[in-house]
ZAGU-100305 format. One line per field, with one value per residue (C-alpha): x, y, z. Coordinates in pm, whole numbers, plus 50000, padded with zeros to 5 digits. Last residue first. Example, Ala and Ser with C-alpha at 12.3 -4.5 7.8 and 13.67 -1.06 7.14 Angstrom:
xx = c(51367,51230) $
yy = c(49894,49550) $
zz = c(50714,50780) $
//
This chain:
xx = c(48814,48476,48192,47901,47565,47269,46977,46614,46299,46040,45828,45919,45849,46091,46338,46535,46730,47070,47311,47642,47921,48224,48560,48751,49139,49278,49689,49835,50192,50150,50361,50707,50668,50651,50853,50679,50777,50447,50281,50105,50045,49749,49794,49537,49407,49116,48984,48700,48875,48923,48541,48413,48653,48705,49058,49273,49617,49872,50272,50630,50703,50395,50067,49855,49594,49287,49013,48689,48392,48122,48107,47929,47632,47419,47034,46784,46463,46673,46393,46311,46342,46611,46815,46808,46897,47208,47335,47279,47497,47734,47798,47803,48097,48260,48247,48377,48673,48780,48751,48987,49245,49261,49361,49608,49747,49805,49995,50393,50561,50803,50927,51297,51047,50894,50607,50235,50035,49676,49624,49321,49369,49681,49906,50239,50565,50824,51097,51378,51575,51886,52073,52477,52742,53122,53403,53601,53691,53336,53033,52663,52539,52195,52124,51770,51617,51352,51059,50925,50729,50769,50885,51131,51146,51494,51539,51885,51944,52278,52379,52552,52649,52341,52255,52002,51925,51588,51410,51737,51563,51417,51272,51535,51386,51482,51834,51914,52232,52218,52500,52499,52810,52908,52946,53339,53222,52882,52508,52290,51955,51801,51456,51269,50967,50758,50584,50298,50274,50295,50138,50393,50591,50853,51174,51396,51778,52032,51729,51817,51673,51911,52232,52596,52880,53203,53378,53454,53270,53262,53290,53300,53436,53303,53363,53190,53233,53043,53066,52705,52621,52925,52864,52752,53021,52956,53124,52911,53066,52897,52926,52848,52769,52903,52760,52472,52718,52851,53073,53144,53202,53211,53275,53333,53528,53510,53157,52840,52738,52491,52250,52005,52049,52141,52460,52534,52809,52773,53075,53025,53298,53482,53592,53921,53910,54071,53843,53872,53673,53794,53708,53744,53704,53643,53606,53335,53315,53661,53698,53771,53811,53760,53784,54020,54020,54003,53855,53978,53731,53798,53917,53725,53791,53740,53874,53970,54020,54162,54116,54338,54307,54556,54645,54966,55074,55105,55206,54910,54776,54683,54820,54566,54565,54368,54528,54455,54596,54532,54377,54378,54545,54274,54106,53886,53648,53683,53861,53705,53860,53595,53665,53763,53722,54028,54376,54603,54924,55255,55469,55221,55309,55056,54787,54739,54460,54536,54214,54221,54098,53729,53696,53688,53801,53682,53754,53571,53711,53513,53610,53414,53471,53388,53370,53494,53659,53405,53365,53189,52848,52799,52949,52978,53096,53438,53508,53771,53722,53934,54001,54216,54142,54242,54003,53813,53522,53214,53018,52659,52455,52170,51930,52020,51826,51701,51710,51539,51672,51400,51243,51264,51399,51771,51900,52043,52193,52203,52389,52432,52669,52575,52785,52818,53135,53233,53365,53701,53770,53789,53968,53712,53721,53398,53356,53107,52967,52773,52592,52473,52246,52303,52215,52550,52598,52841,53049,53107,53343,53371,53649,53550,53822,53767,53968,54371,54287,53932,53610,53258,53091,52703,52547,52292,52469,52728,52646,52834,52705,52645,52561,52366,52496,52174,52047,52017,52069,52248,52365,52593,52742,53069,53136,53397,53740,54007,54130,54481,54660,54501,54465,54086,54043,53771,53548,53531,53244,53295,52973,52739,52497,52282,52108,51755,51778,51817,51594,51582,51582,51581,51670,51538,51680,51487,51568,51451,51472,51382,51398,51333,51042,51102,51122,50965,51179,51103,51344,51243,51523,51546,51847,51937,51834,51667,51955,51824,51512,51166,50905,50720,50765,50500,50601,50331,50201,50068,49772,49513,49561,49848,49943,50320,50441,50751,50864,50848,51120,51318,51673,51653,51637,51319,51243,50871,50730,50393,50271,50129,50121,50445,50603,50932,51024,51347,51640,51959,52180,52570,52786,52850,52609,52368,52127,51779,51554,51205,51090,50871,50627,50355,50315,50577,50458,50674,50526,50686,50639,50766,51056,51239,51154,51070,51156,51170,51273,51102,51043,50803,50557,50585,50523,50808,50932,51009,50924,50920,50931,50891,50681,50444,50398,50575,50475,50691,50503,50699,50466,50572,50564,50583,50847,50824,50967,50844,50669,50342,50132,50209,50252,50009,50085,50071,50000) $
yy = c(62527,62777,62698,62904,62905,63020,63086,62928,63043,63154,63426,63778,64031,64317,64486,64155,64080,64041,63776,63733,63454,63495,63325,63040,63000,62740,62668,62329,62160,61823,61848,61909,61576,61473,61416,61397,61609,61523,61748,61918,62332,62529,62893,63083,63311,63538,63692,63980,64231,63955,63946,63626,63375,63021,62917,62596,62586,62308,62433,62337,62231,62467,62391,62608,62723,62549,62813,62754,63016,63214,63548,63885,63911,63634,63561,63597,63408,63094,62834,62771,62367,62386,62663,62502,62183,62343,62502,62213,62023,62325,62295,61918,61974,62210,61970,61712,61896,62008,61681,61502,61811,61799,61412,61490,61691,61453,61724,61780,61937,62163,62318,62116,61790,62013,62238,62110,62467,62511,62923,63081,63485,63466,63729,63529,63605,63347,63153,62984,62759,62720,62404,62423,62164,62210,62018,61730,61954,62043,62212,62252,62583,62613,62956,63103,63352,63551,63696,63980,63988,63589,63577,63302,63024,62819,62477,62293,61962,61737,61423,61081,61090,61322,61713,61966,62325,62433,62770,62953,63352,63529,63911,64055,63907,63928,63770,63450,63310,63011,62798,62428,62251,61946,61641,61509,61289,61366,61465,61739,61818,62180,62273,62588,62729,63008,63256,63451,63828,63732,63388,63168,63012,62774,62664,62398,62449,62182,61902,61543,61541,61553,61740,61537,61719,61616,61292,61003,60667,60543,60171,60036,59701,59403,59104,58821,58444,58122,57816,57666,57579,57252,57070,57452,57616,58012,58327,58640,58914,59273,59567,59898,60190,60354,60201,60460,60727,60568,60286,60124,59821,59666,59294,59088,58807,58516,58403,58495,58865,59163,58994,59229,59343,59694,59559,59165,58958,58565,58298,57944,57736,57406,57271,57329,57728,57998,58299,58466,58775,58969,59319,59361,59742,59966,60349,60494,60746,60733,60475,60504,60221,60191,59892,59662,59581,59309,59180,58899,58696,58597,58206,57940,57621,57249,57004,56678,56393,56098,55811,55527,55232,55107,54728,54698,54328,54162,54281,54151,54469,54561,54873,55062,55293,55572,55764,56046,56127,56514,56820,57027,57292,57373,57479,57305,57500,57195,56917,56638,56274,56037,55687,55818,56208,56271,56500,56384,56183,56308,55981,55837,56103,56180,56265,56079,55936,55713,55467,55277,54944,54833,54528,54356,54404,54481,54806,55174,55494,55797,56119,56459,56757,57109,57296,57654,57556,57317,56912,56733,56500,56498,56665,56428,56090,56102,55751,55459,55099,54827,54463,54242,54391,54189,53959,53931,53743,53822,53524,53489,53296,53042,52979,52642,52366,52062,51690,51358,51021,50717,50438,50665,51020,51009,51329,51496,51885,52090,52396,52640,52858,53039,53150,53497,53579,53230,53295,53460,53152,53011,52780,52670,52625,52457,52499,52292,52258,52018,52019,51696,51666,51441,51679,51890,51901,51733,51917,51821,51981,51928,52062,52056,52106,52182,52256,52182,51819,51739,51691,51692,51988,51938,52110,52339,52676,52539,52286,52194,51860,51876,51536,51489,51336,51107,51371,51736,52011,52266,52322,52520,52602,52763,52981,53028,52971,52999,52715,52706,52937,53234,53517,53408,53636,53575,53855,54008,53911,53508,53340,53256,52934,52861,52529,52428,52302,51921,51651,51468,51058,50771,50353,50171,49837,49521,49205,48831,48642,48248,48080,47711,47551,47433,47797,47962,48272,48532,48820,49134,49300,49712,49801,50156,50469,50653,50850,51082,51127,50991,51150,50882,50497,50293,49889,49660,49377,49033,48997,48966,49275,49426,49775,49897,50288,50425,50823,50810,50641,50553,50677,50440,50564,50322,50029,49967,49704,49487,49179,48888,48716,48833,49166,49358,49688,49880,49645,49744,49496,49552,49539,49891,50075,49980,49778,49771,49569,49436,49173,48839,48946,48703,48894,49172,49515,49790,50120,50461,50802,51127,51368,51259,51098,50693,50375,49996,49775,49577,49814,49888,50028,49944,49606,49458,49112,48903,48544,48279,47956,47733,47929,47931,48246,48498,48868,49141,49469,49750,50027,50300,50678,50861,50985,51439,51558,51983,51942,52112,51899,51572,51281,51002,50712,50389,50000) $
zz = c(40500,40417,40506,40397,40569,40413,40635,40644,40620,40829,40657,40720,41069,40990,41125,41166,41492,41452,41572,41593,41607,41706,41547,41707,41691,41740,41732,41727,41818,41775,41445,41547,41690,42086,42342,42702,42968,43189,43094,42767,42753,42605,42490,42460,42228,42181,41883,41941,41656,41398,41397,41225,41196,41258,41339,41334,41363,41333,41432,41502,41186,40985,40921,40691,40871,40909,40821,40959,40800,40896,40737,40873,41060,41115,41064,41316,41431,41532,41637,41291,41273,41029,41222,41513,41349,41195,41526,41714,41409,41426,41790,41783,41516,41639,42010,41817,41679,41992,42125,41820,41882,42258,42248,41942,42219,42467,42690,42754,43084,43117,42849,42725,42593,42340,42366,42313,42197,42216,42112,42163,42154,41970,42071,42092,42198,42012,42236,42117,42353,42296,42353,42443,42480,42653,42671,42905,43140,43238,43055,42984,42883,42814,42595,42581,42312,42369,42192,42373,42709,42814,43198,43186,43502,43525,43563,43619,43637,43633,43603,43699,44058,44136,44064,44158,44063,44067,44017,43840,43768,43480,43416,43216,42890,42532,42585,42818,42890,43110,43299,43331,43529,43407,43653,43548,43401,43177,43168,43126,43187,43080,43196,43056,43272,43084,43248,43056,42988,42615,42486,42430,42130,42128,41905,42032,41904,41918,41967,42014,42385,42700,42720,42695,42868,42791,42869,43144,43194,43531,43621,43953,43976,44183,44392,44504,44714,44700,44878,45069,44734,44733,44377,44195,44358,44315,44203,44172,43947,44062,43808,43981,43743,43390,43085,43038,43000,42716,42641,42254,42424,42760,42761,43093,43203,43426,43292,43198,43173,43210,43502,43663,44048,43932,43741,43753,43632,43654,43775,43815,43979,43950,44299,44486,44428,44311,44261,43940,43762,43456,43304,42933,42855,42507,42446,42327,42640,42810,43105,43429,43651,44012,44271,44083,43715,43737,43968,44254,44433,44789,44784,44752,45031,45011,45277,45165,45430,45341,45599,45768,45965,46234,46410,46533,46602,46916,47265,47437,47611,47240,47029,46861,46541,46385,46091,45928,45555,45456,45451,45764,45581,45335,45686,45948,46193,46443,46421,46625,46633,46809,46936,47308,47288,47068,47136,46794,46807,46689,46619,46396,46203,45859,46103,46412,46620,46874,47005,47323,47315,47325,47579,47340,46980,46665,46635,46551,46461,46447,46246,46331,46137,46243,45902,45834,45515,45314,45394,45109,45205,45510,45791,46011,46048,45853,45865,46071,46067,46259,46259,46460,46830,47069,47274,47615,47638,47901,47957,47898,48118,48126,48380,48569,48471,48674,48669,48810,48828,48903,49166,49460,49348,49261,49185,48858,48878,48500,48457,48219,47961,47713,47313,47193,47295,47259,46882,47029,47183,47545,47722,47985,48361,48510,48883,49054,49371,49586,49908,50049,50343,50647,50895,50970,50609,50384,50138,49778,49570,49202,48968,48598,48291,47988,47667,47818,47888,47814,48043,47850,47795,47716,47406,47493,47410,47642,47906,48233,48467,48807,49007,49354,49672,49805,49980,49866,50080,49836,49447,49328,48971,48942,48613,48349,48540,48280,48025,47970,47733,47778,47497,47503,47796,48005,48158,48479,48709,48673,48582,48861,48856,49112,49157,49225,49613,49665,49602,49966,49926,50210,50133,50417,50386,50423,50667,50721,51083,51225,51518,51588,51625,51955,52083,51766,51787,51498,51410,51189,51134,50978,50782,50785,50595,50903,50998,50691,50909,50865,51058,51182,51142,51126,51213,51101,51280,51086,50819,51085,51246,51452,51518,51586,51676,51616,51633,52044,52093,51742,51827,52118,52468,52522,52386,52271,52438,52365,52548,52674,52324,52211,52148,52150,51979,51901,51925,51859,51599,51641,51246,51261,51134,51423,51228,51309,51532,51557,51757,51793,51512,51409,51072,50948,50824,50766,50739,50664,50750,50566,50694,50434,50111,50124,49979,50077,49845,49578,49330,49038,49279,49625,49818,50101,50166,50452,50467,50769,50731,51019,51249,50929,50682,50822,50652,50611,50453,50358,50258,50041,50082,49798,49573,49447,49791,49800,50169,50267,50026,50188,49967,49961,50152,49928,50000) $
//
């Protein structure tokens, strides 16, 4: 029979029954029932039973070849013995298959051999025997790997790990696995040194040490543990967790980049160059440029270089040297630092240059990469390349000429210069005109304006004959010309001089300027009076409103509403029209004629031939003397 396992302890066997039965006082047999075993089993701290029928007395071995007894009992009677290691943990029950022997509390001391000795007086006596075999499964075992790493430099193997594993009973095994696979002892590869230790109650303790030669490749590899027991009627095992050693091992290979910027490295720059090694623990990096001897301050793996030059150009070279002794391992890196230099003009600063006289100006920045060069003047572009073409100059040439030098495979690079270019000669007055002819009505002012340009900045002067009554209204003058306006009060015809001039030579316009007594005079000066009307504007409306005037006039005069004829002549004379003038007059009464004198703005040139004079005639009307018939008047126009 079975005893169930008690919940409160961790022992995975059960308790069996021992049962010893004796068949006849002649033959007696001893024997025990469990599963798939004939002797007796049991885990610690549990009970057993041990059954033997028509029991004389029990005993158990004393270790050392002596017998103890531990319970008596015949027909009369029952004793258990007292001061024996069993008082108070046995008791013993009979029945009809025999007594059995319970045992409480089982204790490591426990695993013994237990007697059970018949006498049969004239019979004869008669004994049989079973050992108590008594299991603990030990702790789960700890595993810790050494704290500092393993170098594979070593010649024979190095302590790995030590494996532990506590209070177990019988004395349990270790055995060493790496990823998986387990290690088995071998001279200068493995090695495995076991201690066991024996508790102060019976239990076994054992540890294990595994010392491994290890490789380069192990740096990725785990190590574990597994313990095996003995559990009643089987072996049992358990895992460790696994761990991952820390190799140490020289450097072989290295790798060394420019890690920032990206892309191509200008002057101005901070560079950053990282070196990297195969090795562990990482070594210690020298950086170096061109002489090894002459190392380089770094930040661990990381050469900085800040605000690099052309200068800093060059080979660099990052190198370790191993605890070990051996070989010199170093990588190395070209570093190219681009630069453009100022640009350089030609000509430099300021140039002079006579009017219609040729330049080539040229524009070069040295530089690593290939450039792009483009002129500019005002903010527009004038030319492509390193040089630039003036021809022919004039005043309009002179100015601020801007060459822009740029990298088109590095943006961030570009440099300028420029060249101011002034064009030198005599004066040069606006408009085409030598001599500008006007006309005003009398009495009137007239403003004339005179612009002049040239290098040196002319001067303008005015002579003026006809009229005393004149003054200078504005003077003003910039880098590239000159104004001057002066205000001409018109009682006579009068001629004015414009006198531009520096070292260069002199240029004059005159200004000739015809009184007028035209009653109605429309008039679009040249560009040199101020201002300039649409005249052929006034012309087309004038003409439409003669002709609404005469249409009224003629409807009026159909219908009957004008009672009275006209006196005098009706007629519209278009003068003949002369360079500077078109007139247009209707006449009546030369004695009521008015003129006046109309003036465009705005400065703007017009032809000889915008210039028009109108004159407009008046009509009269006289009442007859006498009442006649309503008829209609004759008109005459005459062109």
């Amino acid at each position: 029979m079975c005893i169930d396992d008690f919940n409160e302890m961790k022992c995975l066997l059960l308790v069996f029954t021992i049962v010893m039965r004796l068949r006849r006082l002649s033959a007696v047999s001893l024997f025990c029932e469990r599963i798939a075993s004939r002797k007796p089993l049991t885990c610690l701290t549990y009970d057993v039973l041990i059954q033997c029928s028509h029991l004389v007395s029990l005993q158990r071995s004393a270790g050392n070849g002596s017998r103890m007894r531990i319970f008596y009992s015949d027909v009369n009677q029952q004793i258990v013995d007292n001061n024996t290691d069993y008082s108070g943990r046995i008791e013993v029950t009979s029945d009809q298959r025999g007594n059995t022997l319970l045992i409480q509390n089982v204790q490591l001391s426990d695993e013994k051999e237990f007697f059970c000795q018949v006498n049969g007086q004239e019979a004869g006596n008669a004994e049989r025997k079973t050992h108590l075999r008594v299991f603990a499964p030990p702790e789960a075992p700890e595993i810790e790997g050494v704290p500092n790493g393993i170098s594979v430099t070593n010649t024979m193997p190095s302590k790995v790990a030590s494996c532990e594993v506590r209070n177990g009973f019988p004395k349990p095994n270790i055995t060493w696995y790496k990823d998986s696979e387990p290690l088995v002892p071998k001279v200068g590869q493995v090695n495995v040194i076991i201690l066991v230790t024996r508790e102060s109650r019976g239990f076994y303790s054992v540890q294990s040490t595994l010392e491994y030669r290890t490789l380069k490749e192990d740096k990725d590899s785990h190590f574990s543990c597994e313990v095996s027991f003995s559990v009643p009627g089987a072996i049992r095992t358990r895992m460790s967790q696994s761990i991952n050693v820390t190799v140490h091992y020289p450097t072989t290979m290295m790798e060394l980049w420019k890690d920032s910027p990206q892309g191509l490295v200008k002057e101005g720059d901070t560079v950053e160059l990282r070196c990297q090694g195969d090795g562990n623990p990482p070594p210690i990096y020298i950086f170096s440029k061109e002489q090894p001897d002459a190392p380089l301050e770094s930040r661990g793996d990381v050469l900085i270089l800040p605000s690099v030059t052309r200068k800093d150009s060059g080979i660099y070279q990052c190198r370790v040297l191993d605890t070990a002794g051996q070989t010199e391992v170093k990588e190395e890196v070209t570093l190219t630092v681009h630069y453009l230099d100022p640009a350089v003009v030609v000509p430099k600063d300021l140039e002079y240059m006579d009017k219609g006289e040729n330049l080539v100006a040229s524009c070069n920045a040295l530089s690593s990469l290939k450039t792009v060069t483009i002129w500019y003047k005002e903010g527009k572009q004038v030319g492509y390349g390193n040089t630039l073409h003036l021809n022919d100059a004039t005043y309009e040439t002179s100015g601020q000429y801007v060459c822009e030098v740029t990298v088109p495979s590095l943006p961030s690079l570009h440099t300028n210069g420029s060249v101011h270019i002034i064009v030198q000669g005599g004066p040069q007055l606006a408009g085409v005109e030598d001599e500008i002819q006007l006309e005003e009505v009398a009495g009137r002012t007239l403003n004339l304006s005179c612009e002049a340009r040239g290098h040196p900045l002319p001067s303008i002067t005015w002579s003026i004959t006809g009229s005393q009554n004149w003054q200078e209204v504005m003077s003003k003058a910039n880098d590239h010309m000159t104004h001057s306006m002066v205000s001409v009060k018109i009682n006579s015809d009068v001629s004015a001089v414009c006198n531009a001039s520096n070292n260069q030579g002199t240029e004059v316009k005159v200004f000739s300027i015809k009184a007028s007594k035209r009653l109605f005079l429309i008039r679009k000066p040249t560009n040199s009076v101020e201002g300039s009307g649409v005249i052929i504007v006034v012309i087309i409306l004038c003409l439409l409103l003669l002709a609404f005037l005469g249409s009224v006039v003629y409807f009026l005069h159909k219908k009957g509403k004008i009672p009275c004829g006209r006196s005098g002549k009706q007629e519209i004379t278009k003068e003949k029209p002369t360079k500077d003038d078109i007139v247009v007059e209707m006449k009546n009464n030369p004695k009521n004629e008015e003129a006046v004198l109309l003036k465009a703005v705005n400065g703007e040139k017009k032809g000889p031939n915008d210039q028009v004079t109108v004159v407009v005639s008046e009509y009269t009307c006289r009442k007859r003397e006498k009442a006649k018939p309503r008829n209609h008047s004759n008109k005459h126009l005459h062109k």
